[in-house]
C-alpha positions as CSV (number, residue, x, y, z in Angstrom):
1,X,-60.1,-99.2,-205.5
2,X,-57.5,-96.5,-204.9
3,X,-58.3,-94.3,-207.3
4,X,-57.8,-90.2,-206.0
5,X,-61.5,-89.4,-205.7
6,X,-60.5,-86.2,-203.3
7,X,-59.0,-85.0,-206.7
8,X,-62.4,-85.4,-208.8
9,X,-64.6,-83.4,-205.9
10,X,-64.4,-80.2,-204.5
11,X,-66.0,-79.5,-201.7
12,X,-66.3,-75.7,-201.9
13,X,-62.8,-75.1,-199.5
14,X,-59.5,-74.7,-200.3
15,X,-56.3,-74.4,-197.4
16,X,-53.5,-72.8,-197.6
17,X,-51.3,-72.0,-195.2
18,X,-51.3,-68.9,-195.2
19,X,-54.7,-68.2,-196.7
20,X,-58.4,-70.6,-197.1
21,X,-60.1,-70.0,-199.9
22,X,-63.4,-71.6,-200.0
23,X,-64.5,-73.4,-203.4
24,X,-67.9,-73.2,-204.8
25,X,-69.2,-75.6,-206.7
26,X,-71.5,-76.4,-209.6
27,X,-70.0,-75.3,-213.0
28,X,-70.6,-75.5,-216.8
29,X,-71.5,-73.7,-219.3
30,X,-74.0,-70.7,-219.5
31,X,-77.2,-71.1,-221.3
32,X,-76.7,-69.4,-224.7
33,X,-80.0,-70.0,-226.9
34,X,-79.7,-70.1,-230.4
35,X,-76.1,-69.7,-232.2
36,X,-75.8,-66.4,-234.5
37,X,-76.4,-67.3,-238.2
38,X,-76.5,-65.0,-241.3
39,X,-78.5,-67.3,-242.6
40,X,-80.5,-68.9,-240.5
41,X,-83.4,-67.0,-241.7
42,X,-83.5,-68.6,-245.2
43,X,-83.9,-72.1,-243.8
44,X,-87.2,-73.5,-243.5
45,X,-88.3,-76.8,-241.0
46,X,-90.4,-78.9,-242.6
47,X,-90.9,-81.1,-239.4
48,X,-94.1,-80.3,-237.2
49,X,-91.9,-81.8,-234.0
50,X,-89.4,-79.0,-234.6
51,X,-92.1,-76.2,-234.1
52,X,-92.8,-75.7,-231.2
53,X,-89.4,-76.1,-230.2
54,X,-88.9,-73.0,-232.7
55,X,-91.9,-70.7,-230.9
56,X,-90.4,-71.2,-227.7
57,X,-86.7,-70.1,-228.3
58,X,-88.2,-67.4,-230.3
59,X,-90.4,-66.2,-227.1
60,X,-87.5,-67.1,-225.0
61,X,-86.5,-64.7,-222.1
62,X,-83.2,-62.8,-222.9
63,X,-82.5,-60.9,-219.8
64,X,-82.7,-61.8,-215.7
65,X,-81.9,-58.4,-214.5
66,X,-85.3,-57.9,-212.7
67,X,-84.5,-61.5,-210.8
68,X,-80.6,-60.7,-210.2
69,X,-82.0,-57.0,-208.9
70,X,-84.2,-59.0,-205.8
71,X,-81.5,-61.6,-205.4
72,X,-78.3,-59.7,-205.6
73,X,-78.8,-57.5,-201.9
74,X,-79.5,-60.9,-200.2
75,X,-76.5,-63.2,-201.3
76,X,-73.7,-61.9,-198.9
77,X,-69.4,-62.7,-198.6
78,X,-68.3,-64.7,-196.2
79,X,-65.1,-64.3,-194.7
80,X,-64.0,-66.7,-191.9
81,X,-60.8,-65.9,-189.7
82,X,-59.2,-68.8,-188.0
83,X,-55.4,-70.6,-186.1
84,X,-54.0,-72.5,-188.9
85,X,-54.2,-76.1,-188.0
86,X,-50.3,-76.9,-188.0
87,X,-48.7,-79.2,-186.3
88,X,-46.0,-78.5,-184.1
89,X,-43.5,-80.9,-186.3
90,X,-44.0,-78.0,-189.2
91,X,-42.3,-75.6,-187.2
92,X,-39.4,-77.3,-185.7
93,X,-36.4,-75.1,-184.5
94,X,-33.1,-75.8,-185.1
95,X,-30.8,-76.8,-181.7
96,X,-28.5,-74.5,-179.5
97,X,-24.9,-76.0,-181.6
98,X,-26.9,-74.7,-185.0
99,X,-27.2,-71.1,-183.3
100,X,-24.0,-71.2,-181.7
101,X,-22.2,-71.9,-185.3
102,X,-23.6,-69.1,-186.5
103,X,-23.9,-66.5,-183.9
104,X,-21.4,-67.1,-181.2
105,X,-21.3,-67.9,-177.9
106,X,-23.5,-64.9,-177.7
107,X,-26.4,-67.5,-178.0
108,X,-25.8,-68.8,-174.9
109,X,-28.8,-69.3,-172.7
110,X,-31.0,-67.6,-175.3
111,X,-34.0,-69.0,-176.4
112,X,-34.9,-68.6,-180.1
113,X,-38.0,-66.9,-181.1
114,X,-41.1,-68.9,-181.0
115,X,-42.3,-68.7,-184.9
116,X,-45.9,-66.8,-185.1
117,X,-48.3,-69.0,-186.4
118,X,-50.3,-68.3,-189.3
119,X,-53.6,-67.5,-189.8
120,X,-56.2,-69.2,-192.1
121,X,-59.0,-66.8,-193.7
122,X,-61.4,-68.5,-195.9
123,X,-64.0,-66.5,-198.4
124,X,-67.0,-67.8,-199.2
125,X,-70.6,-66.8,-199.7
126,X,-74.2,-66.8,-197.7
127,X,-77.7,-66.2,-198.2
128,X,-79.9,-64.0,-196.0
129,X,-82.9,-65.8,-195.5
130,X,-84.8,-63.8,-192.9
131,X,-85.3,-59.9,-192.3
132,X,-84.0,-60.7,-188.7
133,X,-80.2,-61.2,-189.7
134,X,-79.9,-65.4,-190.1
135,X,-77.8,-66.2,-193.3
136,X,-77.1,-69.5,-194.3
137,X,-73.8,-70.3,-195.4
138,X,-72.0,-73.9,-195.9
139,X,-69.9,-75.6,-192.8
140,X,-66.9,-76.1,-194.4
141,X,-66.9,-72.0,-195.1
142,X,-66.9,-71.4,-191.4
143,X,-65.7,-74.6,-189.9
144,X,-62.6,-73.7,-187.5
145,X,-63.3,-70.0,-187.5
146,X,-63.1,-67.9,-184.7
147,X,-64.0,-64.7,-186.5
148,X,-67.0,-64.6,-189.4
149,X,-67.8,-61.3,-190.8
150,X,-70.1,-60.3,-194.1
151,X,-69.6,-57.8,-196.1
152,X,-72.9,-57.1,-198.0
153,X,-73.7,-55.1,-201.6
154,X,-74.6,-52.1,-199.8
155,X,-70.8,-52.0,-198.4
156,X,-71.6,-52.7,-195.2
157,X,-69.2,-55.3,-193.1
158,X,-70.7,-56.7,-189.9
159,X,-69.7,-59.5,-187.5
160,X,-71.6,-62.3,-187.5
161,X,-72.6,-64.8,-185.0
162,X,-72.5,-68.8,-185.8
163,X,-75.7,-69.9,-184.4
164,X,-75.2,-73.8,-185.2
165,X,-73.7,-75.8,-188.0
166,X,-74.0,-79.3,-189.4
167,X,-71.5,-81.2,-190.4
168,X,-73.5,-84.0,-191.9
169,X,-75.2,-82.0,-194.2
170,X,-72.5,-79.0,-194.9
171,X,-74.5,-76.3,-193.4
172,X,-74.4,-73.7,-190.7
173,X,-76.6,-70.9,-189.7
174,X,-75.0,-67.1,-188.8
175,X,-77.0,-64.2,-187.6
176,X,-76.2,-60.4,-187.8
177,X,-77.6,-58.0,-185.8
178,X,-78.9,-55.1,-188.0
179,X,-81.4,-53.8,-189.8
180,X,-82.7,-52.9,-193.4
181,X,-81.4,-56.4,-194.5
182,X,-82.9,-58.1,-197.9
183,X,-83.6,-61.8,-197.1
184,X,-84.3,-64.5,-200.0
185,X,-87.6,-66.7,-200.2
186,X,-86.7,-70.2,-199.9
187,X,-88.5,-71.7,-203.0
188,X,-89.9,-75.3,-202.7
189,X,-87.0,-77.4,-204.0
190,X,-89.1,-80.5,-204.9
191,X,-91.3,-78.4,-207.0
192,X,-87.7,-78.2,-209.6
193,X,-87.9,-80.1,-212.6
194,X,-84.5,-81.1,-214.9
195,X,-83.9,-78.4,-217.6
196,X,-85.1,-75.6,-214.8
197,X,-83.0,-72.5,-215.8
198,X,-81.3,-71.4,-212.6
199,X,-78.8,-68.2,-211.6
200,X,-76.1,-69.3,-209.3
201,X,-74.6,-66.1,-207.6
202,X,-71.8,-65.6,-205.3
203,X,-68.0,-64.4,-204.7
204,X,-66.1,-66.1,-207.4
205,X,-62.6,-66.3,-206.6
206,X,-63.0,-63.0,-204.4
207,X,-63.6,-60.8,-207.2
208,X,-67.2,-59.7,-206.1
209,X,-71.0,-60.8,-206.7
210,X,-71.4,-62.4,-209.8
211,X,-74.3,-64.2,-211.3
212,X,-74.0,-67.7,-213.7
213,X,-76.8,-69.0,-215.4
214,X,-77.5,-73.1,-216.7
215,X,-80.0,-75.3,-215.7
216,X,-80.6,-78.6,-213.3
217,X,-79.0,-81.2,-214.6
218,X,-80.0,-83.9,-212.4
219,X,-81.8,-84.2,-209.4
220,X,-81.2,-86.5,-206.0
221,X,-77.6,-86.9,-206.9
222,X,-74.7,-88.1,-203.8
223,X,-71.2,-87.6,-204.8
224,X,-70.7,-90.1,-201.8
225,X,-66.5,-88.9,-201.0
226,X,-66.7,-88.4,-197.0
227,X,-70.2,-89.1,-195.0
228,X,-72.9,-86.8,-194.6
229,X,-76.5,-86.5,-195.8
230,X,-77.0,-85.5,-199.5
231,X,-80.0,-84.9,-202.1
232,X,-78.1,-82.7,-204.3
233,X,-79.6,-80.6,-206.6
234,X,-76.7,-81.3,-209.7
235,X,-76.6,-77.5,-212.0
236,X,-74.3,-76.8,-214.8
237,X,-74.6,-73.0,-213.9
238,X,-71.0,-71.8,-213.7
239,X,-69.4,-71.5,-210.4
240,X,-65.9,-71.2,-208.9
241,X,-64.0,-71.1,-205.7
242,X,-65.8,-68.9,-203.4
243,X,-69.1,-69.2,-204.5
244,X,-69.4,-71.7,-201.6
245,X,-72.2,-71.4,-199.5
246,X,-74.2,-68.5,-202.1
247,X,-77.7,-69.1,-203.9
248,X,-78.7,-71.1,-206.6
249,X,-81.7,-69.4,-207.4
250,X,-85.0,-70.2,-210.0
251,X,-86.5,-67.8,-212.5
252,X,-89.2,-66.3,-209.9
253,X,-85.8,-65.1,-207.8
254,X,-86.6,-68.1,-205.2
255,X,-84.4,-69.7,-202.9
256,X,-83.6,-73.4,-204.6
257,X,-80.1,-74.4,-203.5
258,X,-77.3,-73.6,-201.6
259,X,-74.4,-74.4,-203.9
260,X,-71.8,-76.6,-202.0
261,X,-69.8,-79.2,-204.3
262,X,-68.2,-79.5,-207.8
263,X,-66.8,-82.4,-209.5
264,X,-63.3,-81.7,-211.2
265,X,-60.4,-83.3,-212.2
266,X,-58.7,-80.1,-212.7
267,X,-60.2,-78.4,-209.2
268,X,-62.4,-75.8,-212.2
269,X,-65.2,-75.6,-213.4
270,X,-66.4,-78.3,-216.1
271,X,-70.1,-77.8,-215.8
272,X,-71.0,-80.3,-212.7
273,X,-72.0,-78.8,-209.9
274,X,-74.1,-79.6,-206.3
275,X,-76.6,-77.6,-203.9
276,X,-78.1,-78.8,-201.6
277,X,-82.1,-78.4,-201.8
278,X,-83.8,-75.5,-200.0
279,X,-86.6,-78.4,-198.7
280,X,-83.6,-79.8,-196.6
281,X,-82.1,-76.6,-196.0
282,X,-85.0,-75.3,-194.4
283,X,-85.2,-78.1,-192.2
284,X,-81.5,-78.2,-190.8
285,X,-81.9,-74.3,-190.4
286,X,-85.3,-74.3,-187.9
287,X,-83.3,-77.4,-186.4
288,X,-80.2,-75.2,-185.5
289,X,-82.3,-72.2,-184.9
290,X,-84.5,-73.6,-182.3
291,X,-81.8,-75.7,-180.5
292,X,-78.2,-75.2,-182.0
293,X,-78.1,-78.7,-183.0
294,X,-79.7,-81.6,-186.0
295,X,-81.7,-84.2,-184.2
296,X,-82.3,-87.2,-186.6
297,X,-84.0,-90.5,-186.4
298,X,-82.3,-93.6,-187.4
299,X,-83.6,-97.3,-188.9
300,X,-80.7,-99.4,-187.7
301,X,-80.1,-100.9,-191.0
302,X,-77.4,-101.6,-193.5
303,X,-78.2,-101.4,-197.1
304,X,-77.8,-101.5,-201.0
305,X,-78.5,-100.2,-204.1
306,X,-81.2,-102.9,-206.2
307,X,-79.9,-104.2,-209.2
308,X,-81.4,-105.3,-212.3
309,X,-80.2,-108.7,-211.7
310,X,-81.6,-108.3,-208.2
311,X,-85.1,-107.3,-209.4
312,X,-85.1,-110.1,-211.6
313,X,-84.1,-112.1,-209.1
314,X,-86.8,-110.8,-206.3
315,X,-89.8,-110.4,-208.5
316,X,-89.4,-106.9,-208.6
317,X,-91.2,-104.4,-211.2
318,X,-89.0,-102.3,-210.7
319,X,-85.0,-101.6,-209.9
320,X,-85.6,-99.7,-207.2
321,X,-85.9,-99.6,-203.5
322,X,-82.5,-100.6,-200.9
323,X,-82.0,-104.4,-200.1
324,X,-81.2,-104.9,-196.1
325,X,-78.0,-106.0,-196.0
326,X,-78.2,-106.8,-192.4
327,X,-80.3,-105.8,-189.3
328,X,-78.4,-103.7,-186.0
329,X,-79.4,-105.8,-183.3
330,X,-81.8,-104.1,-181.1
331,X,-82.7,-101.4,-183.4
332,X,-85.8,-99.6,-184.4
333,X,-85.6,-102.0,-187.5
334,X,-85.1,-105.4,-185.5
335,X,-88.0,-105.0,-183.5
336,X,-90.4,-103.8,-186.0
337,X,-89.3,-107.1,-187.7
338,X,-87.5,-106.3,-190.6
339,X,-85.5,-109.1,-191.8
340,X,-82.0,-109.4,-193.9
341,X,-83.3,-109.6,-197.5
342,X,-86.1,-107.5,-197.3
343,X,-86.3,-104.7,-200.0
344,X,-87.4,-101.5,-198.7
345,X,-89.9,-100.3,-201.2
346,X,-91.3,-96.8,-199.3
347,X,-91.3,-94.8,-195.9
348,X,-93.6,-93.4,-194.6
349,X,-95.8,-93.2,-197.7
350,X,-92.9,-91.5,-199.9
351,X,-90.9,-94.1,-202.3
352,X,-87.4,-95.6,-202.0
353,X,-85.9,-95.5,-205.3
354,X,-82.3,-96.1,-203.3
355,X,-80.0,-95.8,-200.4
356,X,-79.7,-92.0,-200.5
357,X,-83.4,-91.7,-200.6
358,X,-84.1,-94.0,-197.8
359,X,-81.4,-92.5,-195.4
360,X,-82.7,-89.0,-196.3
361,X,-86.2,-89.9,-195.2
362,X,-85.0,-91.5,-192.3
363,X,-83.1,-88.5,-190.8
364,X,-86.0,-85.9,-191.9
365,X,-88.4,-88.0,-189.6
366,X,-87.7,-87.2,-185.7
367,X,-86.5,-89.8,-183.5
368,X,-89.6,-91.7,-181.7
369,X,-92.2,-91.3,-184.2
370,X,-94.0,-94.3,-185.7
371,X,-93.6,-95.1,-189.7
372,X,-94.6,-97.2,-192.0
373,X,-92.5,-99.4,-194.1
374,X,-93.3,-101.1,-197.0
375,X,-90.9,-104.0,-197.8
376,X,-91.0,-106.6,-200.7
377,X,-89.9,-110.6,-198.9
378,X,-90.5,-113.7,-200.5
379,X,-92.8,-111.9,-203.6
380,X,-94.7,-110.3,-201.7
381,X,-95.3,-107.2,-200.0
382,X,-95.9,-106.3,-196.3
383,X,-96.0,-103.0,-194.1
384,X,-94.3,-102.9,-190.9
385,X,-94.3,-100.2,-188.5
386,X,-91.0,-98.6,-187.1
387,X,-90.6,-96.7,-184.2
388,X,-87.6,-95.1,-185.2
389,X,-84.6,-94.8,-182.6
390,X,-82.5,-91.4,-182.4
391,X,-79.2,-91.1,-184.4
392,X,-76.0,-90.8,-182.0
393,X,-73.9,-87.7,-182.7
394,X,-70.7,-89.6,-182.6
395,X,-71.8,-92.2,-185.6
396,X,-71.1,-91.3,-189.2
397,X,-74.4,-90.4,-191.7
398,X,-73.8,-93.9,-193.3
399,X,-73.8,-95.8,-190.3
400,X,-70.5,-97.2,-190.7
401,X,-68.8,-99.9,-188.6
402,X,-65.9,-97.6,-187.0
403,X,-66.5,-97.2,-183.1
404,X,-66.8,-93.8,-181.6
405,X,-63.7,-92.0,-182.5
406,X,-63.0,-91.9,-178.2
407,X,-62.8,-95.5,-178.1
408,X,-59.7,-96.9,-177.8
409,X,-60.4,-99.7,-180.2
410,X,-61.3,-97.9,-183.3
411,X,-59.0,-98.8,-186.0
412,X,-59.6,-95.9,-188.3
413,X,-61.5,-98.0,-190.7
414,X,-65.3,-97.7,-191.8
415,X,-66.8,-101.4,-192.9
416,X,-69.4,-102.6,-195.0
417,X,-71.2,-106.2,-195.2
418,X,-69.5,-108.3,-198.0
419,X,-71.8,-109.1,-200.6
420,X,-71.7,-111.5,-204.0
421,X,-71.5,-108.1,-205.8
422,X,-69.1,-106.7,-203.9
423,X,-66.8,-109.6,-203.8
424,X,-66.9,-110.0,-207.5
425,X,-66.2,-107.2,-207.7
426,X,-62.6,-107.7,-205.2
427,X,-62.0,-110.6,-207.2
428,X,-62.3,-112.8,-203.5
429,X,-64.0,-116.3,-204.0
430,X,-67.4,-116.5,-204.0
431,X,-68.0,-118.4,-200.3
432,X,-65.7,-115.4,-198.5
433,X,-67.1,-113.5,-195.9
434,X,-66.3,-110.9,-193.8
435,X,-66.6,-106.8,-193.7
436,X,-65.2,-104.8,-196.7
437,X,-63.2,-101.7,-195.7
438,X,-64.9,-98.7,-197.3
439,X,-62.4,-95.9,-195.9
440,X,-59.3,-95.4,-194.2
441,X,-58.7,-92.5,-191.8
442,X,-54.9,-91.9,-192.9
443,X,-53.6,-91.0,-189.3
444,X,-55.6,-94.2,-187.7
445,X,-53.4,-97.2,-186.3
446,X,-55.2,-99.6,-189.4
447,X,-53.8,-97.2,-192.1
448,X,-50.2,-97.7,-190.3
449,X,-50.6,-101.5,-190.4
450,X,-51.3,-101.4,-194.3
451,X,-54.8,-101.4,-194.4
452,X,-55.9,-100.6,-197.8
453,X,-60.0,-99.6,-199.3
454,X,-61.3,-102.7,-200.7
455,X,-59.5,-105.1,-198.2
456,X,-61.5,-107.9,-196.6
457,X,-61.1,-108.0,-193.0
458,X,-62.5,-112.3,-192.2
459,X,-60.6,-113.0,-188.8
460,X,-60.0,-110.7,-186.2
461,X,-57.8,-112.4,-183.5
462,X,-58.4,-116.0,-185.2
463,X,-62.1,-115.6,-184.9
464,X,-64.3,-114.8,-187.9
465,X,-66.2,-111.5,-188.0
466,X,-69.7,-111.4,-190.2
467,X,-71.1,-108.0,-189.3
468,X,-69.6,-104.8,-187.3
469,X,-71.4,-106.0,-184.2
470,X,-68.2,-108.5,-184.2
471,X,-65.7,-106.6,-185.3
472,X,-66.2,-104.2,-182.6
473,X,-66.6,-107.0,-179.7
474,X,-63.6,-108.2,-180.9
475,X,-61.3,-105.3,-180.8
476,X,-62.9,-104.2,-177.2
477,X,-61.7,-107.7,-175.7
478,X,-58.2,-107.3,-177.8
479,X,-58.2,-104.5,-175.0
480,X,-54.3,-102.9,-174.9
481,X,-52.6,-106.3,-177.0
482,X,-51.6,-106.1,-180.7
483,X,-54.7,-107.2,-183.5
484,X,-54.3,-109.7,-185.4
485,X,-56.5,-109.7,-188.3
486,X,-56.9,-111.6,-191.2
487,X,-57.0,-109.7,-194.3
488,X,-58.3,-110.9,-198.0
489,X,-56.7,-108.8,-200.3
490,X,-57.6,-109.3,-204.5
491,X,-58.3,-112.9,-203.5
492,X,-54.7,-113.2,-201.1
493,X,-55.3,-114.0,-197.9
494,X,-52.4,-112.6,-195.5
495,X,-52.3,-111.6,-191.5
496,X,-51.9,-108.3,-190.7
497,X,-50.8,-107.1,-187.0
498,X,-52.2,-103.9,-185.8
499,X,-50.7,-102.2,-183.3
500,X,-52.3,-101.4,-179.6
501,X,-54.2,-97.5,-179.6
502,X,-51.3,-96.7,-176.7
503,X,-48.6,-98.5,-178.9
């Protein structure tokens, strides 16, 4: 349960203090066709499955210079200018009797230099998607900045303005004021099949545009390390630190992906890489260019994946679809009557093949409009219909259990339902319950007390907690005294006192 995922995934930013370099992600190998054989042409196939498979390398494209020469003007270099976030403790001076040792009496009275404090400058990448000067770009490029210029092919720097940006889904939108600018079409990222060839292009490692080719690999992926709203296009199309925030582009020089993750042990490239789709792209960018900000709707639901032994189990056809784990009282989802148990088998007339996918469609629909939800309960199916409820900007995209970071309460901890699986999987006895810790925020008070990922949290304050509703009534009536909570750890219960927020 403690294994370094941080180490595995790159987001497409790297800090140093001195200097932020921003990551790109998506890697592999490029597409080479056939290997070079002397004598290749004396063999013969005698399998009709192997021919057309044979006509089609033969006719297959060998160049993507016309493509690169439309997409190259629009895919800009990001470069983000920001305070280094130190703390004070990392720039401790030594006391007067240090000074005095060294330089005298002389000292006296004097008060040493105040260091200067560094400055962070991250480089990354950004699209140009309209004539009128907005570029998309990942958050994590720009995040903390208080300076963003772009330097573009044509040589030209200019300062750029951040019009909005959104955390949740790694995005932000700039704008430039100037003219003769190139902007990308935004292709239709639904429309992308696996084995689509794609160009990734960017500013590798700060050594100027370049252009990677591969193909999709895998569509709908969620690296699921931190919280935030993913559908990620997965590419093996070679890309390094900086390429963060550039184009993954198809064969017709369309818009399909902004590349924003990799997966790697070895913080390289390895061929797995992530962009986030142009569909939700688009959406997050009208959002932030009509009103600086991402409204999304929310269900009020906790789920899980459907297992095979869960279809079985249900009836289903299918594994598909999210089981509710439980129901938020008072939510959109309560009083459209959805029940713990139900499997959600489609929204709003699009399917649910699992959590991601649901979640997704939730926070694409806006807040007060009426869907339709399809659940599977007791064999048979039923549609209810949701007026969805708006999400709060201060709750996390998976709608974990941590009060609002300003609440004096919050432990640092995001919590999940237990559940048979889950606890098998903990190796706690089958009748436990309680709330699963998913995540610990290493400067909150629980990480201080010992609270590890994978703990069961049963009793807060003697009293047994079943759902996040109770966890946080109980630690807003613990008020300013010590928590006492009762902790199942590998199948070892053991109390665990967490200190008051002002302690």
């Amino acid at each position: 349960m403690n294994a370094p995922r941080i180490s595995l995934r790159q987001r497409a930013g790297y800090i140093g203090l001195g200097v932020l370099v921003t990551t790109m992600l998506v890697t592999g190998a490029a597409w080479r066709g056939t290997a070079a054989d002397p004598q290749a042409s004396a063999v013969r196939t005698t399998s009709a499955v192997t021919t057309p498979i044979t006509h089609a390398i033969a006719g297959a494209r060998d160049s993507y210079a016309d493509v690169v020469k439309v997409v190259a003007p629009a895919v800009v270099t990001v470069r983000a200018d920001g305070k280094a976030k130190v703390s004070p403790t990392d720039f401790q001076l030594p006391n007067d009797d240090f000074f005095r040792r060294f330089f005298g009496d002389q000292f006296e009275g004097r008060q040493p230099r105040q260091p200067r404090m560094p400055r962070q400058h991250a480089v990354g990448s950004g699209v140009i998607v309209s004539g009128d000067g907005y570029i998309l770009t990942n958050n994590h490029v720009i995040d903390g900045a208080d300076e963003v210029k772009v330097d573009l092919t044509d040589g030209r720097t200019l300062s750029a303005k951040v019009v909005g940006t959104d955390k949740p889904s790694d995005l932000a939108l700039l704008k430039v004021n100037d003219s003769n600018l190139h902007p990308l079409a935004l292709g239709n990222s639904d429309a992308v099949g696996v084995g689509d060839v794609v160009l990734a292009v960017g500013n590798p490692l700060n050594l100027g545009q370049t252009v990677t080719m591969g193909i999709i690999s895998a569509k709908g992926r969620s690296t699921r390390v931190g919280d935030g709203y993913e559908d990620f296009l997965q590419t093996d199309a070679p890309i390094n630190h900086g390429n963060s925030g550039g184009a993954l582009v198809n064969t017709k020089g369309e818009l399909v992906g902004i590349n924003s993750q990799i997966l790697s042990p070895s913080d390289g490239n390895i061929g797995i890489g992530f962009a986030i789709p142009a569909n939700m792209a688009r959406h997050v960018m009208d959002e932030l260019r009509t009103s600086g900000k991402v409204t999304r709707a929310r269900l009020g639901v906790y789920v899980q994946p459907v297992t095979s032994e869960m279809a079985a189990s249900l009836g289903l056809k299918q594994v598909n679809g999210a089981i509710v784990s439980q129901v938020e009282s008072g939510s959109a989802a309560e009083r459209a009557g959805i029940k713990q148990g139900d499997v959600i088998l489609s929204f709003n007339g699009q399917p649910v093949h699992d959590t991601n996918t649901l979640r997704n469609r939730v926070a694409d629909t806006k807040p007060g409009t009426n869907a339709n939800v399809v659940i599977m309960r007791d064999g048979s199916e039923k549609t209810l219909t949701v007026k969805l409820d708006e999400a709060q900007a201060n709750r996390t995209a998976r709608d974990d259990g941590e009060p609002d970071a300003g609440d004096k309460s919050a432990l640092g901890v995001s919590v999940a339902p237990l559940t048979p699986e889950l606890a098998a999987q903990l190796r706690t006895p089958k009748n436990a319950h309680g709330l699963v810790v998913r995540d610990v925020n290493p400067d909150g008070r629980a990480a201080d007390a010992g609270i590890q990922t994978g703990d069961v949290i049963e009793q807060v304050n003697r009293q047994p907690v079943q759902s996040v509703d109770d966890l946080k009534a109980a630690l807003r009536r613990s008020g300013d005294k010590p928590v006492l909570l009762l902790v199942n750890r590998q199948g070892n219960e053991t109390f665990i006192t967490v200190k008051p927020a002002n302690g």
